[in-house]
N, CA, C, O and CB atoms as a CASP TS submission, in Angstrom:
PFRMAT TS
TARGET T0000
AUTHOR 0000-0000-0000
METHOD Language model
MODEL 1
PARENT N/A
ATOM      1  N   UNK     1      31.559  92.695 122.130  1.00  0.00           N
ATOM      2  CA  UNK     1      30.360  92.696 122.933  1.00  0.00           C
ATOM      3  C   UNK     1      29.286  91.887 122.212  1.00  0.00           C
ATOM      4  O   UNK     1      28.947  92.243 121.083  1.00  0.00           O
ATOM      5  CB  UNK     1      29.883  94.139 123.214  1.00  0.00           C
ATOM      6  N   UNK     2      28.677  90.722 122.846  1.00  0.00           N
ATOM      7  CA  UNK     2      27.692  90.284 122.321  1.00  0.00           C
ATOM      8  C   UNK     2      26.365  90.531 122.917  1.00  0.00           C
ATOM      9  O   UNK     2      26.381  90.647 124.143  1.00  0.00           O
ATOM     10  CB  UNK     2      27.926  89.155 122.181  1.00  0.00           C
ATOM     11  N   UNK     3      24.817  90.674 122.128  1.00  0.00           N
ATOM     12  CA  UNK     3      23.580  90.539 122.416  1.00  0.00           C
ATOM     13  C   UNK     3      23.586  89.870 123.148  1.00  0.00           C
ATOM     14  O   UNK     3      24.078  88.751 123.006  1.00  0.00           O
ATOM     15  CB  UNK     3      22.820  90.294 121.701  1.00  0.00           C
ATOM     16  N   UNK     4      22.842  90.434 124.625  1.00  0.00           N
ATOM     17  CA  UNK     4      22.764  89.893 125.292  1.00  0.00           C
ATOM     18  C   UNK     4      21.675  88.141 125.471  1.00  0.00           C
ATOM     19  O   UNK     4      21.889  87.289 126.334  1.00  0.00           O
ATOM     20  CB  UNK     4      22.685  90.947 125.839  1.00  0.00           C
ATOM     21  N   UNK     5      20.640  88.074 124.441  1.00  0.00           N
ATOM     22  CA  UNK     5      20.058  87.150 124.254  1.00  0.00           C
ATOM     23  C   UNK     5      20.826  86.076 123.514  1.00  0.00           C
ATOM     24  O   UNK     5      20.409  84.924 123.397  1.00  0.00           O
ATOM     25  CB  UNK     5      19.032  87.540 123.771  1.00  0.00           C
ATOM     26  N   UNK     6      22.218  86.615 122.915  1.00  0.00           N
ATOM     27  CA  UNK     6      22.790  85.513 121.931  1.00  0.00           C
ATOM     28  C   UNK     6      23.857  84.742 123.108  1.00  0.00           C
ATOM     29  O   UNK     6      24.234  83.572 123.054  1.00  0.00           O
ATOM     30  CB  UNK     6      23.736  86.308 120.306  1.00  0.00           C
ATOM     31  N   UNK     7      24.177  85.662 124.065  1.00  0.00           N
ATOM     32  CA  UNK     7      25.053  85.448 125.117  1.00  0.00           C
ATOM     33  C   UNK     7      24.574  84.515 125.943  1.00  0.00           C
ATOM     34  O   UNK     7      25.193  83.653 126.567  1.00  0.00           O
ATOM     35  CB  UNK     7      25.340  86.545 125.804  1.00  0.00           C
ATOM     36  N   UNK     8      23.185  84.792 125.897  1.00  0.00           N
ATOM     37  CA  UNK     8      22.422  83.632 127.009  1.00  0.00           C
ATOM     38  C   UNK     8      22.517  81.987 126.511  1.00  0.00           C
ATOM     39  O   UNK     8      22.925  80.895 126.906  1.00  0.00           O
ATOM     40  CB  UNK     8      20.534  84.022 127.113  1.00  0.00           C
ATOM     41  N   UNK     9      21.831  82.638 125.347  1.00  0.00           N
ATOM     42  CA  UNK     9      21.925  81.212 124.372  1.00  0.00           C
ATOM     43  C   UNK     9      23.157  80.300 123.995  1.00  0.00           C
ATOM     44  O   UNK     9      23.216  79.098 123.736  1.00  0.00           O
ATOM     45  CB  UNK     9      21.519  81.576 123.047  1.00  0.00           C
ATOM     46  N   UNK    10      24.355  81.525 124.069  1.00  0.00           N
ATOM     47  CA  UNK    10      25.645  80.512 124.085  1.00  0.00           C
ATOM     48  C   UNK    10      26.145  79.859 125.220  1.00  0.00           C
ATOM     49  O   UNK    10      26.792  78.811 125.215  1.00  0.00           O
ATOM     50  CB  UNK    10      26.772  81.138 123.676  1.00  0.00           C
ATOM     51  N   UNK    11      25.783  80.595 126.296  1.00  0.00           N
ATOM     52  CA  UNK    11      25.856  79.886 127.939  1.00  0.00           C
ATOM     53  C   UNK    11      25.262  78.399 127.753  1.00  0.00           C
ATOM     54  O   UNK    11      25.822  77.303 127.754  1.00  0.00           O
ATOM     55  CB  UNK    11      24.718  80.847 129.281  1.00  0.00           C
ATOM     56  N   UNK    12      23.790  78.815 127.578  1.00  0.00           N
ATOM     57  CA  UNK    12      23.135  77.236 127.811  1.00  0.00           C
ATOM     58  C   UNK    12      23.678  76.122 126.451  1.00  0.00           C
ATOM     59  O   UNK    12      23.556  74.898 126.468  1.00  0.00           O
ATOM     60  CB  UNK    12      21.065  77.386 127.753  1.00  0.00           C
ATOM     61  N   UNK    13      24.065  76.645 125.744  1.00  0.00           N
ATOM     62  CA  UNK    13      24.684  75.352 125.041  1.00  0.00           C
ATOM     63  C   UNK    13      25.807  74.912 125.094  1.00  0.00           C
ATOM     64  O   UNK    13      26.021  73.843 124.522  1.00  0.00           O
ATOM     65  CB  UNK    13      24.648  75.335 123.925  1.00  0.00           C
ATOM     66  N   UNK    14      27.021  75.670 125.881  1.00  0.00           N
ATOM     67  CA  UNK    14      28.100  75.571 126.022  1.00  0.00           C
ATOM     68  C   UNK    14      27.888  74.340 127.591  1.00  0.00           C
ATOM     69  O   UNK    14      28.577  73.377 127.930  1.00  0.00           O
ATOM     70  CB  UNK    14      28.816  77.184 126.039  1.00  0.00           C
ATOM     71  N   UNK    15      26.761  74.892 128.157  1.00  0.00           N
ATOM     72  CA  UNK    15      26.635  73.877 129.127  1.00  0.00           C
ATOM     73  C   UNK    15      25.710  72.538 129.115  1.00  0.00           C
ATOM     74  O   UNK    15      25.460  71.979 130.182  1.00  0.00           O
ATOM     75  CB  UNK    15      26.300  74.548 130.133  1.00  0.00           C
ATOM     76  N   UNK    16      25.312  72.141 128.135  1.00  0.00           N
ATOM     77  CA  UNK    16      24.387  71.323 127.222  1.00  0.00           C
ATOM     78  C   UNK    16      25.430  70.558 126.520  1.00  0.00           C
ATOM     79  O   UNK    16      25.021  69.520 125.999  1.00  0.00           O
ATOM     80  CB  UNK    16      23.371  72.206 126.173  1.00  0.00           C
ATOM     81  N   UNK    17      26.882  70.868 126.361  1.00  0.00           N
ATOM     82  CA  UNK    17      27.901  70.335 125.500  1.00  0.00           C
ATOM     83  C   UNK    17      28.815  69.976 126.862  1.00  0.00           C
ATOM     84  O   UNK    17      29.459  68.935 126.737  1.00  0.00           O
ATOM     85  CB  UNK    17      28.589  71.492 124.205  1.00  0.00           C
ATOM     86  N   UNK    18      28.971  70.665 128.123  1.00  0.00           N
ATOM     87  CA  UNK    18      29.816  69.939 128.832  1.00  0.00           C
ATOM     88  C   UNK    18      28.759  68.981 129.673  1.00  0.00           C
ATOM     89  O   UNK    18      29.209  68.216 130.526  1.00  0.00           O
ATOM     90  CB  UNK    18      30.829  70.895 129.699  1.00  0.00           C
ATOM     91  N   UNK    19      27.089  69.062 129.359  1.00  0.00           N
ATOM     92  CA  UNK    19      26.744  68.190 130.313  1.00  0.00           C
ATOM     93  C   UNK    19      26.971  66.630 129.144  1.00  0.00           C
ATOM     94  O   UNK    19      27.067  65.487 129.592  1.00  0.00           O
ATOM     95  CB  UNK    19      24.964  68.647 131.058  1.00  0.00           C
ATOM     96  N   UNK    20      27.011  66.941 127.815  1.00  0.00           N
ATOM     97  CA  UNK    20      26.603  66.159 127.178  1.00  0.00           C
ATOM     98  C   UNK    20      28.240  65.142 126.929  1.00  0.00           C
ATOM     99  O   UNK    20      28.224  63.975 126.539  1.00  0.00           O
ATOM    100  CB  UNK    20      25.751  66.932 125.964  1.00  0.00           C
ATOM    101  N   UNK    21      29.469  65.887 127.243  1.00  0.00           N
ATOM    102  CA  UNK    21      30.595  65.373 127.394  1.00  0.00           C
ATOM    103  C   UNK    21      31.145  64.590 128.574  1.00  0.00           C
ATOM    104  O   UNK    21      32.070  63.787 128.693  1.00  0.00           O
ATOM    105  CB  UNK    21      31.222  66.230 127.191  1.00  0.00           C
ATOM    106  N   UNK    22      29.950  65.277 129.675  1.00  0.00           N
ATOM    107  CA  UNK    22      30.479  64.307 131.219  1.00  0.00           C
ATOM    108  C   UNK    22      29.584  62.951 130.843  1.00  0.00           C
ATOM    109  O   UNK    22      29.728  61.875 131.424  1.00  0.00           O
ATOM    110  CB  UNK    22      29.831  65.179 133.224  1.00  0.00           C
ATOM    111  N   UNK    23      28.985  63.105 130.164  1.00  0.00           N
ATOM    112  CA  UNK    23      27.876  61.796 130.232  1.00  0.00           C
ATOM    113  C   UNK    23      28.902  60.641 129.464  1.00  0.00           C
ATOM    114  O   UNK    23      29.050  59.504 129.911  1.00  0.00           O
ATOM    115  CB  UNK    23      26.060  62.133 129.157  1.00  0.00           C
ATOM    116  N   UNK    24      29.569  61.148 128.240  1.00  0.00           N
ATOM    117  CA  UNK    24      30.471  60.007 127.588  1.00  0.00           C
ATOM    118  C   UNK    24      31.781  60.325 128.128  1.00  0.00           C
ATOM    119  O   UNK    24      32.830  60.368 127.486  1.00  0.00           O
ATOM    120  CB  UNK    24      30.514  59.969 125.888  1.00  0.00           C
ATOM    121  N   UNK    25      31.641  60.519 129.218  1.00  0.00           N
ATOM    122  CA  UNK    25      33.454  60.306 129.874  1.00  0.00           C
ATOM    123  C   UNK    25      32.521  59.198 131.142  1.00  0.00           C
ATOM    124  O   UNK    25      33.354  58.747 131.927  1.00  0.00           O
ATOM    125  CB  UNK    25      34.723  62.482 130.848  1.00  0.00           C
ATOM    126  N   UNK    26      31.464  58.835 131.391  1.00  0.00           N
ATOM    127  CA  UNK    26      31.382  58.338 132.254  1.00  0.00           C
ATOM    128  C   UNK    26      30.698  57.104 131.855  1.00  0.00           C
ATOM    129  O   UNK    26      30.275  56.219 132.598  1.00  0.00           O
ATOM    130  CB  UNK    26      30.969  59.087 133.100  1.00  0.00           C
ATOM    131  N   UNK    27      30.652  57.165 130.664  1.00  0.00           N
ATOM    132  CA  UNK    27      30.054  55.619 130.416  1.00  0.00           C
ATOM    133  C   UNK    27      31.151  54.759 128.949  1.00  0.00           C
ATOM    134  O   UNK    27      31.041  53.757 128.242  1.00  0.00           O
ATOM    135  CB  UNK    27      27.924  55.877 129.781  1.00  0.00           C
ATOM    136  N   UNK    28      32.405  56.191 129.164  1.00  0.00           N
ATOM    137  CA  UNK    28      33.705  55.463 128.410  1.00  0.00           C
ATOM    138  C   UNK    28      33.733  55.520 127.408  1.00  0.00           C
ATOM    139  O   UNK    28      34.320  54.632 126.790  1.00  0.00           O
ATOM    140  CB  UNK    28      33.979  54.271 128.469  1.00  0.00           C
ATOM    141  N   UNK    29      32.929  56.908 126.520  1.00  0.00           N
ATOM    142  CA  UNK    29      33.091  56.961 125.135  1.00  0.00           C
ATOM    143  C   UNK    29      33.651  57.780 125.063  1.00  0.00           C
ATOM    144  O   UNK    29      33.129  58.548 124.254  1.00  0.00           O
ATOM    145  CB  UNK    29      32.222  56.992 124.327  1.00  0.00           C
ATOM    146  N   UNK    30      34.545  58.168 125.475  1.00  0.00           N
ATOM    147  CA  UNK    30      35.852  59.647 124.828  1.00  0.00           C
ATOM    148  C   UNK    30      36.259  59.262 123.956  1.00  0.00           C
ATOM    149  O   UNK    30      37.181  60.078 123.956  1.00  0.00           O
ATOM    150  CB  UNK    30      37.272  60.185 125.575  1.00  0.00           C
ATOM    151  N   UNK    31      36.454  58.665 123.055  1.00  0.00           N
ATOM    152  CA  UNK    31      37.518  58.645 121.756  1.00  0.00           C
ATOM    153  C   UNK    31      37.093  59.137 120.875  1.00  0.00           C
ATOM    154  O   UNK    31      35.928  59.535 120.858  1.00  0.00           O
ATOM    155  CB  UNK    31      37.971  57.498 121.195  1.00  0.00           C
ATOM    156  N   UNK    32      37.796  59.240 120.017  1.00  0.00           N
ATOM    157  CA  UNK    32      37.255  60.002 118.816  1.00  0.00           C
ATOM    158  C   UNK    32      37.588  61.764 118.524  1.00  0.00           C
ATOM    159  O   UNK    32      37.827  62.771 119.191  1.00  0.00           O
ATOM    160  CB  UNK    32      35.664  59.807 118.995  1.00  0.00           C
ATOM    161  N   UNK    33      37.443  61.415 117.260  1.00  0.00           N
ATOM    162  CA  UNK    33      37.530  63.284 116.796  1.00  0.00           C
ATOM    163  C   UNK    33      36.671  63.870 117.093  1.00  0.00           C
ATOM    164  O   UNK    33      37.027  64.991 117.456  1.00  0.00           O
ATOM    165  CB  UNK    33      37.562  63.812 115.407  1.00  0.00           C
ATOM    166  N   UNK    34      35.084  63.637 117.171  1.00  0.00           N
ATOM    167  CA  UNK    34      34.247  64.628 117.504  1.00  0.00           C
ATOM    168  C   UNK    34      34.459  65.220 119.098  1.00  0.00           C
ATOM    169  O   UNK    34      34.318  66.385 119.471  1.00  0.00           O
ATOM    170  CB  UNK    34      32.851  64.053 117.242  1.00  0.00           C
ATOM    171  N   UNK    35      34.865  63.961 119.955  1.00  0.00           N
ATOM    172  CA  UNK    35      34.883  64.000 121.262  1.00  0.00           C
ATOM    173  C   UNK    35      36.028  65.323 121.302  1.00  0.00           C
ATOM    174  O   UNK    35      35.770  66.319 121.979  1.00  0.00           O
ATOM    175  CB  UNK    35      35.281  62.436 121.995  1.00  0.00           C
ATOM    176  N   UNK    36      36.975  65.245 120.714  1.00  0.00           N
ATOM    177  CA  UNK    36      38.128  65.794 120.900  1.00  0.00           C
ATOM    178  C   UNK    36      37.881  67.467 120.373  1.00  0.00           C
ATOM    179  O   UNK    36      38.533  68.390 120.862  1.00  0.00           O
ATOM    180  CB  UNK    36      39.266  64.874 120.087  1.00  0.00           C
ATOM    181  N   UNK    37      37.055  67.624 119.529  1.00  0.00           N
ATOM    182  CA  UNK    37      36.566  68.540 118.865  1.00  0.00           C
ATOM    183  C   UNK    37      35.560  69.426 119.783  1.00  0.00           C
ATOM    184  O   UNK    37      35.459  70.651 119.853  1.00  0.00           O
ATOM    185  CB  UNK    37      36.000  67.931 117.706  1.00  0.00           C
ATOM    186  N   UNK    38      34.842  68.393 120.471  1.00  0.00           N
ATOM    187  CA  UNK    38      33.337  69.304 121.488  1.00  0.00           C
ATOM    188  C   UNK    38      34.876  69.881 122.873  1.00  0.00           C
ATOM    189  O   UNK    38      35.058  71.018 123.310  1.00  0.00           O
ATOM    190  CB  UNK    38      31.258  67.383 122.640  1.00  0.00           C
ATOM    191  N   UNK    39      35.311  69.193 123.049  1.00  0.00           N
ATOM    192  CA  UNK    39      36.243  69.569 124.174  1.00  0.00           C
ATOM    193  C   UNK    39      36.940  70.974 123.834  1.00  0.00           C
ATOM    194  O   UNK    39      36.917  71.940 124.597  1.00  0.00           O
ATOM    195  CB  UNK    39      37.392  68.381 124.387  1.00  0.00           C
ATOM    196  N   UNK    40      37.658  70.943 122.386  1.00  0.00           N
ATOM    197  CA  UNK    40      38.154  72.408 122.254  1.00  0.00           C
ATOM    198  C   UNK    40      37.556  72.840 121.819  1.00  0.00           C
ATOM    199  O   UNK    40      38.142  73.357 120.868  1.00  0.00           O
ATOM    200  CB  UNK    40      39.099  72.835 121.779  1.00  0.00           C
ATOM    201  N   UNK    41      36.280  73.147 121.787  1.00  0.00           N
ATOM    202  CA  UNK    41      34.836  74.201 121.495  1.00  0.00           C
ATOM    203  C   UNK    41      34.644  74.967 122.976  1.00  0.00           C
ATOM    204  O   UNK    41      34.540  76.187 123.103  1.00  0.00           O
ATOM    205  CB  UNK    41      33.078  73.108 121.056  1.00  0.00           C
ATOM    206  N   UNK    42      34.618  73.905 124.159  1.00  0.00           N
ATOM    207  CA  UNK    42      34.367  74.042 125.281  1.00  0.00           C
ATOM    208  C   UNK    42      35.430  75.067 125.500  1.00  0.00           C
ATOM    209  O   UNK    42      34.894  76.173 125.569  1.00  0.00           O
ATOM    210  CB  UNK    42      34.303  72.839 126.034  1.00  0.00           C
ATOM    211  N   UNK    43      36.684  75.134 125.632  1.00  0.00           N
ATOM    212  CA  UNK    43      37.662  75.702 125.844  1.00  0.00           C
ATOM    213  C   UNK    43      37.629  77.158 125.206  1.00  0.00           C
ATOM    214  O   UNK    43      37.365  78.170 125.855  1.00  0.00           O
ATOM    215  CB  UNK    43      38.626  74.878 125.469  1.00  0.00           C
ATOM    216  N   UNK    44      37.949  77.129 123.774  1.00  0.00           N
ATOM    217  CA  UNK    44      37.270  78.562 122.889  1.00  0.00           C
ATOM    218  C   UNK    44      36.271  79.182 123.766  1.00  0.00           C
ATOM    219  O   UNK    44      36.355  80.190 124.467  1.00  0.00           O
ATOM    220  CB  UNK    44      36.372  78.179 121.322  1.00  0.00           C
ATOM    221  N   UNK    45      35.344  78.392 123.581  1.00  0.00           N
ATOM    222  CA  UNK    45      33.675  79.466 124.045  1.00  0.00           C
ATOM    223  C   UNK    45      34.321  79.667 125.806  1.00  0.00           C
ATOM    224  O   UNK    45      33.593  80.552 126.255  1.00  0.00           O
ATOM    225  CB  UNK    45      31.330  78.081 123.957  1.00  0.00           C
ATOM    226  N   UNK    46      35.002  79.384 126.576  1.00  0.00           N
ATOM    227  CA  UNK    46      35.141  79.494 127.666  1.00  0.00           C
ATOM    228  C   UNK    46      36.350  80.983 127.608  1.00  0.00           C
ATOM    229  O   UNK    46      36.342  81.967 128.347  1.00  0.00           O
ATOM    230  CB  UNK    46      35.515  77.979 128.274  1.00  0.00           C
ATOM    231  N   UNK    47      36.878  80.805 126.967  1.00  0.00           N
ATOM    232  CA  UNK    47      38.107  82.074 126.450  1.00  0.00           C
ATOM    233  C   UNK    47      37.050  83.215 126.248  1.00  0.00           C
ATOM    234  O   UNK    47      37.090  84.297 126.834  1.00  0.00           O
ATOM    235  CB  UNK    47      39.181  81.715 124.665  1.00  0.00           C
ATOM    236  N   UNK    48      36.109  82.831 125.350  1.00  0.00           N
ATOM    237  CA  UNK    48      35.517  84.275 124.819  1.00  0.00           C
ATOM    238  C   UNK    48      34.778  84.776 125.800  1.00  0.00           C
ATOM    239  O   UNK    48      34.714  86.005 125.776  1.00  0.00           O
ATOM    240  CB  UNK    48      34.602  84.258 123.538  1.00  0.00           C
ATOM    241  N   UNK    49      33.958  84.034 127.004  1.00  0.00           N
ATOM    242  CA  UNK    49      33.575  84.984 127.790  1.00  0.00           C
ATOM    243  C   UNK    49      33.942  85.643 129.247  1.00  0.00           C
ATOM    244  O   UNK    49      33.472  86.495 130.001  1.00  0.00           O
ATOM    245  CB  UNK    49      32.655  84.674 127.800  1.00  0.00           C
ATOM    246  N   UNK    50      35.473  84.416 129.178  1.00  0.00           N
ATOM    247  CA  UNK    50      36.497  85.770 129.838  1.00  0.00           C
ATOM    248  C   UNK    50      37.067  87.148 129.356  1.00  0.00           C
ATOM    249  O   UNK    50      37.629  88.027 130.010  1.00  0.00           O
ATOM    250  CB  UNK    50      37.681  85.286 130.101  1.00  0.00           C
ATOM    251  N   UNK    51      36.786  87.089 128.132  1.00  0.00           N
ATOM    252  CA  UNK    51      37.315  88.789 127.981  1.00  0.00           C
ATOM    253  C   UNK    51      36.210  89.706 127.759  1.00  0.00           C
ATOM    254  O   UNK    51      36.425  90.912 127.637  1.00  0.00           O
ATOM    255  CB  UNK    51      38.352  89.094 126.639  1.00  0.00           C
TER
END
């Protein structure tokens, strides 16, 4: 169970990281390790607040 203020705060950055990932899939910068790295962050943090 997380605080609910820490919960909020991980929402808006989890969506601050996929707005910030559609922006370089659309102007063709996916490569890379970091790219590859924010993507399975996205995925994790998306796991944890299904359970």
């Amino acid at each position: 169970m997380m605080v609910p203020d820490c919960h909020k705060r991980l929402e808006a950055a989890l969506e601050d990281l996929k707005g910030t990932l559609v922006e370089l899939e659309e102007t063709d910068q996916k490569e890379g390790h970091e790219f590859e790295e924010a993507r399975n962050i996205v995925t994790d943090v998306a796991k944890l607040f299904e359970s």
